[in-house]
C-alpha positions as semicolon CSV with decimal commas, in nm:
position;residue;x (nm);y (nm);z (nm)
1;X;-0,544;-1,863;-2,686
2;X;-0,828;-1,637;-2,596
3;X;-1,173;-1,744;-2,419
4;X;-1,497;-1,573;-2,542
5;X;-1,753;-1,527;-2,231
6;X;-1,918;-1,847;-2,313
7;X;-1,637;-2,025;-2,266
8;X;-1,497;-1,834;-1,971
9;X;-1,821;-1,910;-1,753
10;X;-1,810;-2,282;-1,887
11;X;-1,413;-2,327;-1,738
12;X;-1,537;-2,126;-1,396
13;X;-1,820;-2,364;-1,372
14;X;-1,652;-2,663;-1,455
15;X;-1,361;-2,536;-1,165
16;X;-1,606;-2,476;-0,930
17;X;-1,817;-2,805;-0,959
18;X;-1,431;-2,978;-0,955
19;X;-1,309;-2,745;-0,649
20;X;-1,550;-2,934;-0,457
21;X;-1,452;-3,276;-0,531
22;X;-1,105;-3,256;-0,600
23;X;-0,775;-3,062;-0,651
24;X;-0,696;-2,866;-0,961
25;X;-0,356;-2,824;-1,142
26;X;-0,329;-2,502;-1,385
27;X;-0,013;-2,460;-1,568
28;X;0,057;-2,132;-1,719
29;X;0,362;-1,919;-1,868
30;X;0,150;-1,590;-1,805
31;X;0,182;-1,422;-1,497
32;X;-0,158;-1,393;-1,305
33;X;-0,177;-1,038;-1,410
34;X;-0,188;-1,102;-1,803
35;X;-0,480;-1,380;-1,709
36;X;-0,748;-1,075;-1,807
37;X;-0,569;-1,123;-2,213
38;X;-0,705;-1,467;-2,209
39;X;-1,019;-1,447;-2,062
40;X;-1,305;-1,171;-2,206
41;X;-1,488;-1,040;-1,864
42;X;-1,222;-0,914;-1,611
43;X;-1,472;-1,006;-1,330
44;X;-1,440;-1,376;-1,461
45;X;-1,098;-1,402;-1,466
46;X;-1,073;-1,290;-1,120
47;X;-1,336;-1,547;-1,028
48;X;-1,153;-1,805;-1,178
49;X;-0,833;-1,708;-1,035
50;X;-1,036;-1,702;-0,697
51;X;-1,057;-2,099;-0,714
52;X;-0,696;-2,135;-0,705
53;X;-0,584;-2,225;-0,386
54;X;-0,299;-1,952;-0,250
55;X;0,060;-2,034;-0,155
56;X;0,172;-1,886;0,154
């Protein structure tokens, strides 16, 4: 399921205003890298993918 721009920036807000209060749990069967079919705006999806904590 796709996100239009609209609803891109409404999930990055929503992640940001909850990365600051709270963990967040994403669960996904699409590699990072196929993350830019989903979301419209590129720049977005890396932003988004930015509040993810990494694993090292």
């Amino acid at each position: 399921m796709g996100l239009d721009r609209h609803g891109a920036e409404f999930l990055f807000q929503v992640l940001t205003e909850r990365e600051e209060k709270d963990s967040v749990a994403i669960a996904s069967k699409e590699s990072f890298g196929g993350w830019t079919k989903t979301f419209a705006d590129s720049r977005l999806c890396a932003g988004i993918v930015g509040r993810f904590p990494s694993r090292a």
